[in-house]
C-alpha positions in Angstrom: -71.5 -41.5 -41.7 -74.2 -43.3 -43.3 -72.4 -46.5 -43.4 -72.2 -46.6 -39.3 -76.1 -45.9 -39.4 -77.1 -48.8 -42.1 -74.1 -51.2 -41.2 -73.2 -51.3 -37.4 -72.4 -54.6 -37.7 -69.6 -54.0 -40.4 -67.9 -51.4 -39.5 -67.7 -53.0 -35.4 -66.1 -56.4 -37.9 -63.6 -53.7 -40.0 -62.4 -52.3 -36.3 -62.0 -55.5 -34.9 -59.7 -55.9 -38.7 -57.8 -53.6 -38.0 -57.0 -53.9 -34.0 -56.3 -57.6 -35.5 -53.8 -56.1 -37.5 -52.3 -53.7 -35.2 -52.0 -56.5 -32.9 -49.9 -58.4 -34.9 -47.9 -55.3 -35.8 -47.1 -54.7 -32.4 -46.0 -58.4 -31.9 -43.6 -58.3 -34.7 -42.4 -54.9 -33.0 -41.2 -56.6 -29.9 -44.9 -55.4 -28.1 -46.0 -58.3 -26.1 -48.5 -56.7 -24.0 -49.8 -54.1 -26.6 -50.4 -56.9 -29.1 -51.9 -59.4 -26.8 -54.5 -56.1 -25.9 -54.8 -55.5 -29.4 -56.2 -58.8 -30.3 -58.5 -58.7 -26.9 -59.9 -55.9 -28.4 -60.4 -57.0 -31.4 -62.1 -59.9 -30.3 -64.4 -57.8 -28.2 -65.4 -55.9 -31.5 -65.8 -58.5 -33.6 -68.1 -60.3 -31.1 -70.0 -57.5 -30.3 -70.8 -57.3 -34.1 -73.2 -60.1 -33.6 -75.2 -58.5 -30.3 -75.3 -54.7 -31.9 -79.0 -54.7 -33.5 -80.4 -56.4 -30.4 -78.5 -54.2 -27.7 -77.3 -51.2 -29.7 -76.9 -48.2 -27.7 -75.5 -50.6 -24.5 -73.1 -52.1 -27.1 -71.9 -48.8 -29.0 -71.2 -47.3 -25.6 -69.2 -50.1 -24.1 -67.0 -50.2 -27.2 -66.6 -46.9 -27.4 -65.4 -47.2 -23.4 -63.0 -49.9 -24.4 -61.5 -48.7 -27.6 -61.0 -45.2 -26.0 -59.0 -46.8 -22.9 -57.3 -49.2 -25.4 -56.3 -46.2 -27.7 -54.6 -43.9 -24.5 -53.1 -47.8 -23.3 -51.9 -48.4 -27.2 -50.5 -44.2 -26.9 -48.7 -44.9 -23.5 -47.0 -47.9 -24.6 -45.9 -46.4 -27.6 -44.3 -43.6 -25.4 -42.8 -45.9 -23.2 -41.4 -47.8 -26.4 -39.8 -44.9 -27.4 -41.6 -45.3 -31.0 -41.3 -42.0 -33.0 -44.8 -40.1 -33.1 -47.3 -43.0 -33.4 -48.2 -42.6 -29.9 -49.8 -39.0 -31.0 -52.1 -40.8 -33.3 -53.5 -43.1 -30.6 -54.1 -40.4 -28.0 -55.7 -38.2 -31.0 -57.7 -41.7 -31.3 -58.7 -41.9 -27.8 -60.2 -38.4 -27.4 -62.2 -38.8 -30.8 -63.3 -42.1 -29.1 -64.1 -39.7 -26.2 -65.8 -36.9 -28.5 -68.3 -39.7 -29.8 -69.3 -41.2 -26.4 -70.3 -37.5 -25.2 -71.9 -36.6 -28.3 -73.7 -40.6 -28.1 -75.0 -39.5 -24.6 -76.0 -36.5 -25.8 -78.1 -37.5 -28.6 -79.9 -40.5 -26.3 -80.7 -37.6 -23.5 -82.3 -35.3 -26.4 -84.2 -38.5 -27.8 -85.5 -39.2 -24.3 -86.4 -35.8 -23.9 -88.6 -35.9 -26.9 -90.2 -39.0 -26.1 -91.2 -37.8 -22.8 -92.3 -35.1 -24.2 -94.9 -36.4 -26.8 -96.2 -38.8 -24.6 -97.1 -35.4 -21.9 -98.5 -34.0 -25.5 -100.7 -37.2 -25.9 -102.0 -37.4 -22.4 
């Protein structure tokens, strides 16, 4: 957990890595549109890597957004496929990615909330 805190920047380059790779995975599988997704993803990460420090919470949200709808996409098309349990994987995915934008919104409404309360302290 310490590495998301001291290295956003990495770990938003290692998923855009490995979406890369699923990417080209799913276009030696036959799976066009997955793949082509894949690597829009992945791109998306990867650029974001570079805005992260400046724009953090607005970027960790909106990838969290895209990766989760990517992830149930990536589940569905598996389904569809007819590939043999992947597709359980990616929907577990999605609803971690899910889990961690509640929990993200929760923790910026508690900091808020403390803020706004030691400033009424101070005043």
């Amino acid at each position: 957990m310490s590495i998301i805190k001291k290295k956003p920047r990495l770990v938003l380059i290692l998923t855009g890595v490995s979406f890369l790779a699923g990417g080209i995975d799913s276009l030696e599988n036959n799976l066009l549109t997955l793949g082509i997704l894949s690597f829009l993803v992945a791109l998306l990460n990867i650029i974001a890597s570079f805005f992260v420090k400046k724009y953090s919470f607005n970027i960790k949200i909106s990838l969290l957004i895209i990766n989760a709808v990517f992830a149930a996409l990536s589940s569905y098309l598996f389904f569809i496929a007819g590939r043999d349990k992947i597709q359980y994987g990616w929907a577990i995915l999605s609803i971690v990615y899910l889990i961690a934008i509640a929990v993200a919104f929760r923790k910026r409404m508690k900091s808020k909330k403390i803020y706004a309360d030691s400033i009424k302290k101070d005043e």
